[in-house]
C-alpha positions, -999 to 999 in steps of 0.1 A, spaced: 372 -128 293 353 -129 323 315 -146 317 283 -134 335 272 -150 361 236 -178 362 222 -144 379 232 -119 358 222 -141 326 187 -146 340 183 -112 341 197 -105 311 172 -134 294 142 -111 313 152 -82 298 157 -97 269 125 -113 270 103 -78 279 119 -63 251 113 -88 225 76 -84 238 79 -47 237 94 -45 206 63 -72 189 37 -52 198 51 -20 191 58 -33 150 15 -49 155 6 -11 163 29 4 132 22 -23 110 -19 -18 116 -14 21 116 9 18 84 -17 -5 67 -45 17 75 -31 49 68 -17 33 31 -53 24 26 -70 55 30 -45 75 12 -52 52 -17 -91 54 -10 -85 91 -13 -68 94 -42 -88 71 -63 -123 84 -52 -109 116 -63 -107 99 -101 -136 81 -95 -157 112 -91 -133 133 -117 -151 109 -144 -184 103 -130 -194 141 -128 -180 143 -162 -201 116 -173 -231 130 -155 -225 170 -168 -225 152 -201 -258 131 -203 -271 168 -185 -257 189 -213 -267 160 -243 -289 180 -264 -261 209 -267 -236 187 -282 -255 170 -303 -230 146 -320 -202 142 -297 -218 134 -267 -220 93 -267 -183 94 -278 -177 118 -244 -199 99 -223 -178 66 -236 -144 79 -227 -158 94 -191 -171 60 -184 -141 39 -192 -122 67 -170 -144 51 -141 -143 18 -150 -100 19 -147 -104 41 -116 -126 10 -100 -105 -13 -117 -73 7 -102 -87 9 -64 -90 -32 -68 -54 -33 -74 -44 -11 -48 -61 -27 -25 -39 -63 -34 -11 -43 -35 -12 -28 1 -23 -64 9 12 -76 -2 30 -51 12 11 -56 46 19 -96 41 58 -90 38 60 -69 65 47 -94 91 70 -117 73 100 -102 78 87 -87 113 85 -124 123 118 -134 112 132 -101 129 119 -115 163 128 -151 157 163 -140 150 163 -117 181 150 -146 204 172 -170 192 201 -146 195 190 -140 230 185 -182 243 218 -183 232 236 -153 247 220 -171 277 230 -206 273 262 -202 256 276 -172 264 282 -159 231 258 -159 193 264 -162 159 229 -154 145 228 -122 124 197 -107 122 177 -114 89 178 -83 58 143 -71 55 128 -81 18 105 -62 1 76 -67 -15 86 -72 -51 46 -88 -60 33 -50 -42 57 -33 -59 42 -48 -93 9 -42 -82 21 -4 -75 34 -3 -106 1 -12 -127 -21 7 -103 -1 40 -111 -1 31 -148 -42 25 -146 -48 58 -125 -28 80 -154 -50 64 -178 -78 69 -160 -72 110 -158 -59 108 -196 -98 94 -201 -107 122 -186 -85 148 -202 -93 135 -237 -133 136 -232 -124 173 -218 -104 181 -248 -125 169 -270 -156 185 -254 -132 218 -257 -127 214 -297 -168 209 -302 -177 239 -284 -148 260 -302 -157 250 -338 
């Protein structure tokens, strides 16, 4: 097998060396875009249960005097509806966090990996470096998890103080 030439392997290390650069700050833009777009469709999501329960709450303490009875016990479950919505835009928040954390990781092994593999294309003429398997985020996938678990709990809140408000007005 013929090998490459010091010239051609220089410019095979310069390419190689633009598109490792190329390639970096192409995963920085995706990885910022990916983070921030994750973000706000969490932010969206949660405000939406935020507010679900809060203008419950508020419609109750208006509408006090017609329920008479009921309406501390409905005021009590739209409240702890926006205490786990708060609670669950905290632990979205972490969770994005960890998956934003793993995927610089594993970004940065990616590109040690391709570097590596590229110095010694150059030097030796050949490599045995395979590239790294991307690892997940198993701590954001937990914190997934429990957000999800928090936010149906938060609309069940909801659902039982509506339900309930649905059964006074009907007896």
């Amino acid at each position: 097998m013929k090998t490459p030439s010091n010239d051609a392997r220089e410019k095979i290390l310069e390419l190689n060396k633009l598109l490792a650069v190329q390639l970096s700050d192409n995963q920085k833009t995706m990885a910022a875009e990916l983070f921030k777009s994750s973000i706000d469709y969490g932010k969206q999501a949660l405000n939406g249960l935020f507010l679900l329960n809060g203008a419950a709450a508020v419609a109750v303490v208006y509408n006090k005097d017609a329920l008479e009875k009921c309406w501390v016990s409905l005021i009590s479950w739209c409240i702890a509806g926006v205490v786990l919505s708060v609670a669950c835009s905290s632990i979205s928040y972490f969770a994005q966090r960890c998956y934003f954390t793993a995927y610089i990781k594993n970004s940065r092994q990616q590109m040690d990996a391709f570097i590596q593999k590229a110095v010694d294309l150059y030097f030796v003429g050949s490599s045995k470096i395979e590239m790294p398997q991307w690892k997940e985020s198993v701590p954001g996938r937990i914190l997934t998890f429990i957000t999800i678990i928090i936010a149906a709990a938060s609309f069940c809140c909801f659902a039982y103080a509506f339900l309930q408000l649905r059964s006074e007005f009907s007896a």
